[in-house]
C-alpha positions as protocol buffer text, in pm:
chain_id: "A"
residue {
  index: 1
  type: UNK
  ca { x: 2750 y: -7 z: 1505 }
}
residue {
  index: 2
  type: UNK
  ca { x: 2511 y: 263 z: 1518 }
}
residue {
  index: 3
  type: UNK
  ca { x: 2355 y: 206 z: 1194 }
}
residue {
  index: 4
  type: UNK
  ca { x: 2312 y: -163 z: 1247 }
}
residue {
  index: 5
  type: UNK
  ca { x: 2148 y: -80 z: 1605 }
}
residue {
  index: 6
  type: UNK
  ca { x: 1898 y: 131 z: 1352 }
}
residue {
  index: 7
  type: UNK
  ca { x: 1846 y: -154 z: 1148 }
}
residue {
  index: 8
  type: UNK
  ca { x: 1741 y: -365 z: 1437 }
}
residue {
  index: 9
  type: UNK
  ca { x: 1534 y: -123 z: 1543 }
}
residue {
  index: 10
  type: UNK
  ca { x: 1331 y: -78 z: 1243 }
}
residue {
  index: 11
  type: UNK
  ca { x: 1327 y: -457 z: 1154 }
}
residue {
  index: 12
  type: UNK
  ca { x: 1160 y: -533 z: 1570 }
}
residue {
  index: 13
  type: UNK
  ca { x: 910 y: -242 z: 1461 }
}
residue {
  index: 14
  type: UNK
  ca { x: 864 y: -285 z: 1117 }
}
residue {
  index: 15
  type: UNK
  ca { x: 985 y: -625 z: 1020 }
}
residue {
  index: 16
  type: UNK
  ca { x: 765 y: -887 z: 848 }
}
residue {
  index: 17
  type: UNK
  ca { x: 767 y: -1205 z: 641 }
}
residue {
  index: 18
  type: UNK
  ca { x: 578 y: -1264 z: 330 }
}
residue {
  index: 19
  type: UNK
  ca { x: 566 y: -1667 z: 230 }
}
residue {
  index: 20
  type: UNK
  ca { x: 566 y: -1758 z: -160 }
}
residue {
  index: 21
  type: UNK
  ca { x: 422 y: -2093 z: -210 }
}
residue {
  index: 22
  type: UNK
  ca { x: 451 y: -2241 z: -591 }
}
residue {
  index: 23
  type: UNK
  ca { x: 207 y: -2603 z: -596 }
}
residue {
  index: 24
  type: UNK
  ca { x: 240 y: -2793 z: -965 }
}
residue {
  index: 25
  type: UNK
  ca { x: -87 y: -2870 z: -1132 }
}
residue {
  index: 26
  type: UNK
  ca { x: 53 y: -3232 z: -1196 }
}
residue {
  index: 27
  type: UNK
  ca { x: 172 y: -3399 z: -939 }
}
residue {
  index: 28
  type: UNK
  ca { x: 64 y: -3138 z: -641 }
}
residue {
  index: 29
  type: UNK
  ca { x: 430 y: -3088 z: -510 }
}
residue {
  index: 30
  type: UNK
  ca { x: 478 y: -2746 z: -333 }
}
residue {
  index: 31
  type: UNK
  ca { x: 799 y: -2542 z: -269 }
}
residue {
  index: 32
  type: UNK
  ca { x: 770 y: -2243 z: -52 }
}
residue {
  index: 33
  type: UNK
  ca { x: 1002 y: -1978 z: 59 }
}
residue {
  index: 34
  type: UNK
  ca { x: 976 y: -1655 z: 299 }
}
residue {
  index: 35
  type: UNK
  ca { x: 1090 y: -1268 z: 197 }
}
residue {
  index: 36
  type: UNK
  ca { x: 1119 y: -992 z: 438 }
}
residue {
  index: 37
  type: UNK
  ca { x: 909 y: -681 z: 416 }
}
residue {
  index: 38
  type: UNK
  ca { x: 894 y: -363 z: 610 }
}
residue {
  index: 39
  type: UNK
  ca { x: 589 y: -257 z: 395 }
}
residue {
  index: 40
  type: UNK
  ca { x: 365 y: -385 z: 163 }
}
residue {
  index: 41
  type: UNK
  ca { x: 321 y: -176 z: -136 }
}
residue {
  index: 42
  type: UNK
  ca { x: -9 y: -243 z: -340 }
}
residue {
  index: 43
  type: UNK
  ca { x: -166 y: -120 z: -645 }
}
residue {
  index: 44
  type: UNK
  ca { x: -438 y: 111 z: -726 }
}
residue {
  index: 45
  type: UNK
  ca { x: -671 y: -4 z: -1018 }
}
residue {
  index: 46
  type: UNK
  ca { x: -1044 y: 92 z: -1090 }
}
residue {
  index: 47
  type: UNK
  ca { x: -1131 y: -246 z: -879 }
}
residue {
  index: 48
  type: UNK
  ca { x: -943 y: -149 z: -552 }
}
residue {
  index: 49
  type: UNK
  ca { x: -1181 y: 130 z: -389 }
}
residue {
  index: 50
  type: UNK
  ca { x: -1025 y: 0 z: -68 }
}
residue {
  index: 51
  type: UNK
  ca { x: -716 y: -52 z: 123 }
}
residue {
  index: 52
  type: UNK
  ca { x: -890 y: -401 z: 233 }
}
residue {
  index: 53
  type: UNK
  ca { x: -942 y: -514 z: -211 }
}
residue {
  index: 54
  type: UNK
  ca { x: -624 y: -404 z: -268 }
}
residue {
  index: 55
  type: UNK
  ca { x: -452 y: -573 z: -42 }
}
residue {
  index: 56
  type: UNK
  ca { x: -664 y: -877 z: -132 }
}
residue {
  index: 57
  type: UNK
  ca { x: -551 y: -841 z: -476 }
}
residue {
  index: 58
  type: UNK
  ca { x: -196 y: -818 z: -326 }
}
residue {
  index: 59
  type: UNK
  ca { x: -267 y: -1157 z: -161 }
}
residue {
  index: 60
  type: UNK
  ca { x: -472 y: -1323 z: -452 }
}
residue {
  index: 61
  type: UNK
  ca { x: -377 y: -1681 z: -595 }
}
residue {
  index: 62
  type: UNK
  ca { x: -192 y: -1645 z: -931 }
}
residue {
  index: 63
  type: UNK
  ca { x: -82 y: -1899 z: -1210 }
}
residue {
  index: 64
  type: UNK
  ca { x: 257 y: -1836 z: -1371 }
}
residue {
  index: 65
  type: UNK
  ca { x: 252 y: -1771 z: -1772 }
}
residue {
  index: 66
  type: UNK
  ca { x: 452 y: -1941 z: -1983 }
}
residue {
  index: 67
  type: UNK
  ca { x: 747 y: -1710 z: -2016 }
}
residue {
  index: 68
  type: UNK
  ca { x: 777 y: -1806 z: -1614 }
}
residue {
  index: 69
  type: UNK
  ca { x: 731 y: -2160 z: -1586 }
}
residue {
  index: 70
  type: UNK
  ca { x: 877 y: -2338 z: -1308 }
}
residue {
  index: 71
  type: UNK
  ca { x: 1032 y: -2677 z: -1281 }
}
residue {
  index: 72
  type: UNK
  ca { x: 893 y: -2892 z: -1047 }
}
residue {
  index: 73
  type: UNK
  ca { x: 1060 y: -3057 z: -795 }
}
residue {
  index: 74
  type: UNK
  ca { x: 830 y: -3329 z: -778 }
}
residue {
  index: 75
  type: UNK
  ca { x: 750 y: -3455 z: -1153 }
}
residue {
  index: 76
  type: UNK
  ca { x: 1075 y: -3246 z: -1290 }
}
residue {
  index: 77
  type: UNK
  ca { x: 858 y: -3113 z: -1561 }
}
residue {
  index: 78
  type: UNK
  ca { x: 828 y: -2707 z: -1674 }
}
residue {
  index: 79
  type: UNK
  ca { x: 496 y: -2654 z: -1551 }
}
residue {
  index: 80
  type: UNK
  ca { x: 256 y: -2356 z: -1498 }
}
residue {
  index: 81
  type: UNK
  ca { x: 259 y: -2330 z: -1171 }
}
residue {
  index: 82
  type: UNK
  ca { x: 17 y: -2158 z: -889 }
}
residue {
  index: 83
  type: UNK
  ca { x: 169 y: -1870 z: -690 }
}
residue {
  index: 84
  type: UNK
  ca { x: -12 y: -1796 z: -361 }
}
residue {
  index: 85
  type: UNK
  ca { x: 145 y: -1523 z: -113 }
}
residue {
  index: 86
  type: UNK
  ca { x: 82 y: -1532 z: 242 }
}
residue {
  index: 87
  type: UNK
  ca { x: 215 y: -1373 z: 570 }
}
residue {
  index: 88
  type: UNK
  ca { x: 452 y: -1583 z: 746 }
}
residue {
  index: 89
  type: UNK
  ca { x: 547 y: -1349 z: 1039 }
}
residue {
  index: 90
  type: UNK
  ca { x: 317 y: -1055 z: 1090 }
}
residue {
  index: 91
  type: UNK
  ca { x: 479 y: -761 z: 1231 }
}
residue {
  index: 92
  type: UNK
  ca { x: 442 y: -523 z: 1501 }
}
residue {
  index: 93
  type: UNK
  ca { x: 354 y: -213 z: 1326 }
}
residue {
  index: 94
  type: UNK
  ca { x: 205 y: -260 z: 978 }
}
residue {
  index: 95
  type: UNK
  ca { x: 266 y: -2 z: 690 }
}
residue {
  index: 96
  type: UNK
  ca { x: 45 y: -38 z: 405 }
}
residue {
  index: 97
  type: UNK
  ca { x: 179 y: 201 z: 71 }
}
residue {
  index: 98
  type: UNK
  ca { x: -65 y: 263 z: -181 }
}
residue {
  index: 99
  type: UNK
  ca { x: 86 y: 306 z: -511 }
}
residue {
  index: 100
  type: UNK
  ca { x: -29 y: 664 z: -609 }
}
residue {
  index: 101
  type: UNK
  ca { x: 253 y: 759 z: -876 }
}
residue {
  index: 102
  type: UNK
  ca { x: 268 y: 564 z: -1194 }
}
residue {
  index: 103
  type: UNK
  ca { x: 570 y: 664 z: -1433 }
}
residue {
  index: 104
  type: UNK
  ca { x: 459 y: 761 z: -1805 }
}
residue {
  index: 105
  type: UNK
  ca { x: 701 y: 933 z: -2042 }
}
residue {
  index: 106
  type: UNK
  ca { x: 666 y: 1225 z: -2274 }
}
residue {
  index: 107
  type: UNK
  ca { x: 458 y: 969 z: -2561 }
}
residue {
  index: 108
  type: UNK
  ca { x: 225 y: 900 z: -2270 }
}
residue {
  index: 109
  type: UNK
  ca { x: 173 y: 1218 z: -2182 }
}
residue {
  index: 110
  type: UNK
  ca { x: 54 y: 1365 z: -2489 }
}
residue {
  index: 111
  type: UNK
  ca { x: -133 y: 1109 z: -2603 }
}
residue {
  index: 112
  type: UNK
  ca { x: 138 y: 928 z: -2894 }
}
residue {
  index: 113
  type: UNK
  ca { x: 61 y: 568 z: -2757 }
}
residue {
  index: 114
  type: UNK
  ca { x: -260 y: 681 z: -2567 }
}
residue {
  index: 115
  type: UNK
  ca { x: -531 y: 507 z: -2766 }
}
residue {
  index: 116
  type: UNK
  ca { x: -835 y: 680 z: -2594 }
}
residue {
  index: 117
  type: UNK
  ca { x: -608 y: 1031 z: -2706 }
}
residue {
  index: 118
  type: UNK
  ca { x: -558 y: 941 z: -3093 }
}
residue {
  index: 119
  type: UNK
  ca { x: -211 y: 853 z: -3081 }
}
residue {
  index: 120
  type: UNK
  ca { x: 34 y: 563 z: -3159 }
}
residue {
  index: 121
  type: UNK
  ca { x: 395 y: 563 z: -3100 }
}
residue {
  index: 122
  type: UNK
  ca { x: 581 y: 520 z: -3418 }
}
residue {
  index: 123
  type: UNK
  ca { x: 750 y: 209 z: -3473 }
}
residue {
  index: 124
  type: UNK
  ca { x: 1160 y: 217 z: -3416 }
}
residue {
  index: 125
  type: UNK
  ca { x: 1065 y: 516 z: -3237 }
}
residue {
  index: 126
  type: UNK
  ca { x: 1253 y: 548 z: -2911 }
}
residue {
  index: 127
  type: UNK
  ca { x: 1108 y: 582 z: -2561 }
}
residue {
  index: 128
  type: UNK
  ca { x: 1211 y: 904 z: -2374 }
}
residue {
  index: 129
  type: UNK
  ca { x: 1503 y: 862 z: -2113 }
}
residue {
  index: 130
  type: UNK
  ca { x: 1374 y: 778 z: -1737 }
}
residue {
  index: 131
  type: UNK
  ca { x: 1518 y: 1069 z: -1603 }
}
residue {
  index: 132
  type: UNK
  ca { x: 1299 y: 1297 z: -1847 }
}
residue {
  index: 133
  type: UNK
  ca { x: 954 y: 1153 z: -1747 }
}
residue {
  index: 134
  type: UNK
  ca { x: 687 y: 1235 z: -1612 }
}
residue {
  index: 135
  type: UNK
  ca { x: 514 y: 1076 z: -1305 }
}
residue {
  index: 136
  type: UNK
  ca { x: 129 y: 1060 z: -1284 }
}
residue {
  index: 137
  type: UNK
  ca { x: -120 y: 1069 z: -925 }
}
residue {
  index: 138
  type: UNK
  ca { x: -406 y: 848 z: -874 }
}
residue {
  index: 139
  type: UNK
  ca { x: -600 y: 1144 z: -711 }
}
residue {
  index: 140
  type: UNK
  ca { x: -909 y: 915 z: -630 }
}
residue {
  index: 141
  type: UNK
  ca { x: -973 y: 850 z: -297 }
}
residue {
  index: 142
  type: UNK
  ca { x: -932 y: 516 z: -145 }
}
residue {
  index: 143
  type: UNK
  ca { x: -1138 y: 345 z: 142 }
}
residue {
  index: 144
  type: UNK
  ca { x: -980 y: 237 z: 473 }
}
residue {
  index: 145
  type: UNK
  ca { x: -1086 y: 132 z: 791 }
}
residue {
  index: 146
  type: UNK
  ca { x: -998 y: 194 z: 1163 }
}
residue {
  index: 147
  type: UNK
  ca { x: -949 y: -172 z: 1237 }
}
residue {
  index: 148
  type: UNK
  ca { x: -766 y: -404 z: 969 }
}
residue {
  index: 149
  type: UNK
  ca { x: -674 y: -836 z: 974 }
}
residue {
  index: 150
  type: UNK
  ca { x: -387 y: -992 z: 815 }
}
residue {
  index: 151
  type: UNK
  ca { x: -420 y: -1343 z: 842 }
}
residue {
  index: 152
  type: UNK
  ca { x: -434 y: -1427 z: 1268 }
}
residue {
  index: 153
  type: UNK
  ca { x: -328 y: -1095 z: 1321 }
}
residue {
  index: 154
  type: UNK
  ca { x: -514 y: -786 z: 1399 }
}
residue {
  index: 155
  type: UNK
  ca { x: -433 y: -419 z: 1381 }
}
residue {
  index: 156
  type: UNK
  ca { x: -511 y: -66 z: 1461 }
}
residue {
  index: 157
  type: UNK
  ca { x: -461 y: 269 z: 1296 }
}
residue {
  index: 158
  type: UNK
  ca { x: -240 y: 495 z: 1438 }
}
residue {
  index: 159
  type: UNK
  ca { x: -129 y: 728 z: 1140 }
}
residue {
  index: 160
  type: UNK
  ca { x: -223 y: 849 z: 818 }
}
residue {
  index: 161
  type: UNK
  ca { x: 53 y: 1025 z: 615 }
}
residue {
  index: 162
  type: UNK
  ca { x: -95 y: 1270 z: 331 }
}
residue {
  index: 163
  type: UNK
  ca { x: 71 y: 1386 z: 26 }
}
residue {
  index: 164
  type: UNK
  ca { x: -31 y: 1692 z: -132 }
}
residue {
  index: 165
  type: UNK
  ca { x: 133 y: 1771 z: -478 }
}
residue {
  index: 166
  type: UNK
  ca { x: 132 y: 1645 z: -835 }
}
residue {
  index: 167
  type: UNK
  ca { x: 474 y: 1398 z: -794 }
}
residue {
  index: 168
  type: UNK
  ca { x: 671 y: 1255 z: -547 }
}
residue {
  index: 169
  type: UNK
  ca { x: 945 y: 1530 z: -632 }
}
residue {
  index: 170
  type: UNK
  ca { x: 716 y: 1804 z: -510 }
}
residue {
  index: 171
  type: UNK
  ca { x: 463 y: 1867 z: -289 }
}
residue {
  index: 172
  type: UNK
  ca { x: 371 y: 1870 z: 84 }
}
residue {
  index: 173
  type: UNK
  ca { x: 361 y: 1586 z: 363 }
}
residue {
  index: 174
  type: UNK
  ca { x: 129 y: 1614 z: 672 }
}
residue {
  index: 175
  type: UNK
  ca { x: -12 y: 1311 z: 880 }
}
residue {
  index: 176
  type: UNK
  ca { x: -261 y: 1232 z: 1088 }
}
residue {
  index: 177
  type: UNK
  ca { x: -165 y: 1073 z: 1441 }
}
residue {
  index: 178
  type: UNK
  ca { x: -390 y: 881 z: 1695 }
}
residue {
  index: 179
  type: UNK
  ca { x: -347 y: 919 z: 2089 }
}
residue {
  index: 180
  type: UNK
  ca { x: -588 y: 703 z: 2252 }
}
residue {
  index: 181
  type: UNK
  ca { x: -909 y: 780 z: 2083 }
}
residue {
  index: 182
  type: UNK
  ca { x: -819 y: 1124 z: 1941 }
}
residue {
  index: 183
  type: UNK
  ca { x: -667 y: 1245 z: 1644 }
}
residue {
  index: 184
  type: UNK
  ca { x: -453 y: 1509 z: 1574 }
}
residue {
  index: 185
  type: UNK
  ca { x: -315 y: 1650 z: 1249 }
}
residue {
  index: 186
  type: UNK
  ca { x: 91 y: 1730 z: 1245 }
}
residue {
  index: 187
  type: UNK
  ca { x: 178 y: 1932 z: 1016 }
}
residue {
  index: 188
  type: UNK
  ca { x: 560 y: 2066 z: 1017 }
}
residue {
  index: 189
  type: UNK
  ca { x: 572 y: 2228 z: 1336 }
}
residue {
  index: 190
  type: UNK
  ca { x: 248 y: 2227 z: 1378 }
}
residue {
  index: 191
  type: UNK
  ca { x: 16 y: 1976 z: 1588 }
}
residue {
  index: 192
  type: UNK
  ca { x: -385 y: 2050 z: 1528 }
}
residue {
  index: 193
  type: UNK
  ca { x: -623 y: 1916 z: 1762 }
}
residue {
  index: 194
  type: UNK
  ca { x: -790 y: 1684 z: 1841 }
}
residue {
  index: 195
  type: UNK
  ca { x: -959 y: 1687 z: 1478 }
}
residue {
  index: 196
  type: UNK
  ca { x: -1275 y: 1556 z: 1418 }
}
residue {
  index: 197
  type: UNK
  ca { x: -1221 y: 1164 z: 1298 }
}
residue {
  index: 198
  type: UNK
  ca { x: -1486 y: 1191 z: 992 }
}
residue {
  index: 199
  type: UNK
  ca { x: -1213 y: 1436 z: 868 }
}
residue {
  index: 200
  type: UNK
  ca { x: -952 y: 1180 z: 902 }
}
residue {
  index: 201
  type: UNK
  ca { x: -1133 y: 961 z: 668 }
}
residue {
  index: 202
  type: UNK
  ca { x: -1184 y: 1181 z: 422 }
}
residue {
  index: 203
  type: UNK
  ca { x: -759 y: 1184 z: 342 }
}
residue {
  index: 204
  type: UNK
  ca { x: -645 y: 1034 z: 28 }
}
residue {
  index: 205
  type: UNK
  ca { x: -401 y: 839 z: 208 }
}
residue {
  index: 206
  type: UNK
  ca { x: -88 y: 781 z: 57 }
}
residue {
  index: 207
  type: UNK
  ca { x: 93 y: 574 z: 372 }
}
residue {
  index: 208
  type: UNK
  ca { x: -101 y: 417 z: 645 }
}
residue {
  index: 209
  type: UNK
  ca { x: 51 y: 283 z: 962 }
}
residue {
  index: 210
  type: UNK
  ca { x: -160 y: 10 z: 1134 }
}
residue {
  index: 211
  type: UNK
  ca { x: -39 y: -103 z: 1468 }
}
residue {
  index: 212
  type: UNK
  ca { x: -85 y: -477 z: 1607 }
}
residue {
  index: 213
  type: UNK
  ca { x: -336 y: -528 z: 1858 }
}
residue {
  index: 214
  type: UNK
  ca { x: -507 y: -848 z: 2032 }
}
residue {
  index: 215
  type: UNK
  ca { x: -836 y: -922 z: 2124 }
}
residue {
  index: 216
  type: UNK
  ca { x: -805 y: -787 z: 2452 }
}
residue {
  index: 217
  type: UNK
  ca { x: -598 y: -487 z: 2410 }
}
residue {
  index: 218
  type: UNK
  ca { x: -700 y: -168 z: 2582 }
}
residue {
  index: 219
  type: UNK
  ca { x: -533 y: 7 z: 2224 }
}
residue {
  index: 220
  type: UNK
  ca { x: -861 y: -60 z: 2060 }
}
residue {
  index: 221
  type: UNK
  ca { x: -939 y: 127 z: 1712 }
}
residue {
  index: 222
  type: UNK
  ca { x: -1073 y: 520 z: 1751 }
}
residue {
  index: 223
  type: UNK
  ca { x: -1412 y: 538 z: 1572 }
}
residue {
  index: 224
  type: UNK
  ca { x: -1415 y: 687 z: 1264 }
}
residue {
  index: 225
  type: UNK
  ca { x: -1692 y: 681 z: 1191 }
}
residue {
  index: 226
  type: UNK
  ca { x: -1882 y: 540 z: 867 }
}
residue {
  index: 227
  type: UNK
  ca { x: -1680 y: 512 z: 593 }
}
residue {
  index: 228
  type: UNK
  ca { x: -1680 y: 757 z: 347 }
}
residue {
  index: 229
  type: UNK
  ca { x: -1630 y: 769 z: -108 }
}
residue {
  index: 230
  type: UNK
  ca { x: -1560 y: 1099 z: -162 }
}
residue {
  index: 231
  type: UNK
  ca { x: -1214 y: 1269 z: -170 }
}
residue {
  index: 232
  type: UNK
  ca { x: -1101 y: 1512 z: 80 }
}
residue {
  index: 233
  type: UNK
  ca { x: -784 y: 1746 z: 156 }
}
residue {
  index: 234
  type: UNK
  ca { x: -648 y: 1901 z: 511 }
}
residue {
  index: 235
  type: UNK
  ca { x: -946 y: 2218 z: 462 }
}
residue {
  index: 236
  type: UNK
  ca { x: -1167 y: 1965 z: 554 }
}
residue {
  index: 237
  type: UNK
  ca { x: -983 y: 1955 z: 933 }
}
residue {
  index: 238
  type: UNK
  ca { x: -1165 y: 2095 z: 1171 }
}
residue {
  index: 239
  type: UNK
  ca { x: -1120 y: 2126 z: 1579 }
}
residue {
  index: 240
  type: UNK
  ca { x: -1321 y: 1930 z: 1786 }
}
residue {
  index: 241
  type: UNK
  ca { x: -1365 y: 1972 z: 2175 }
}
residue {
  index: 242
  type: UNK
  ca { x: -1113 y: 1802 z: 2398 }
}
């Protein structure tokens, strides 16, 4: 009972629904269907200097290949259909993961099917077991803003949760937490602050935590000034006044 009391908890906080819509070429029929979410999880490439590209990458339309075409319901043919994601229920609190670690094995690593290192992986050869490899950070820093939309809805940030370390096996968590229009850095036991917000924005976030406002709420978004491109760690906390 307890642990589906939890869930209910977590799914009134955290709970969201993304809608899949798949529209034929052809004839224009559509099929859609919803998936919950607690998170949204996006990628990190070279084009997504901020949470806001990535997560309009996350959102962009697609067109299935042709290993994935999908029958239509309207024409009944195999077609290549469009994929476009949307949010169908935005939730209360929104957590937005940025995919830092990327899994590479031992070939990776030294450079046997790295191009740009010389190598080539030998053919027949076999890939190294998934328990033996190795995991690899995207240390560059990524842009994101006090104030964030998701379709009708609007948000606020509240947290920023920092990983320091080389893999998700190792390393140190610390966040940053907003009261009002300070922030404060907790880090075990300890609570810093109120920290300057410039600092805050220097973070390479790994998790942030947005929470759902309207246009009228008195839980508007503390400044953080403007937004910064260059990385930062926790030495670059400092106290402020209170």
């Amino acid at each position: 009972a307890g642990f589906a009391q939890d869930s209910k908890l977590v799914d009134a906080v955290f709970g969201g629904e993304t809608r899949s819509t798949l529209r034929c070429p052809r004839c224009g029929h559509s099929s859609a269907s919803t998936e919950p979410f607690s998170d949204l999880s996006v990628e990190l490439t070279r084009e997504s200097r901020s949470v806001r590209a990535a997560l309009d990458a996350f959102f962009r339309e697609e067109r299935l290949d042709d290993d994935n075409k999908w029958r239509c319901g309207g024409c009944d043919e195999f077609v290549r259909a469009t994929k476009r994601l949307d949010v169908a229920k935005a939730p209360a609190v929104l957590v937005v993961h940025l995919k830092r670690f990327a899994v590479v094995d031992h070939h990776a690593m030294i450079g046997f099917d790295n191009p740009r290192r010389g190598g080539r992986r030998r053919r027949g050869e076999a890939t190294v077991p998934l328990e033996t490899r190795r995991q690899r950070k995207v240390d560059a820093h990524v842009a994101f803003d006090a104030a964030l939309a998701l379709g009708r809805a609007r948000y606020a940030l509240d947290a920023v949760l920092v990983h320091a370390g080389a893999t998700t096996r190792s390393g140190h968590y610390s966040a940053f937490v907003r009261r009002t229009d300070r922030w404060f850095l907790v880090d075990d036991d300890d609570v810093v602050g109120p920290v300057d917000a410039s600092a805050v924005r220097r973070q390479q976030a790994y998790v942030l935590f947005y929470s759902r406002v309207d246009e009228t709420s008195a839980a508007a978004p503390a400044p953080l000034g403007e937004p910064l491109h260059a990385g930062g760690g926790l030495r670059g906390v400092r106290r402020t006044t209170a």
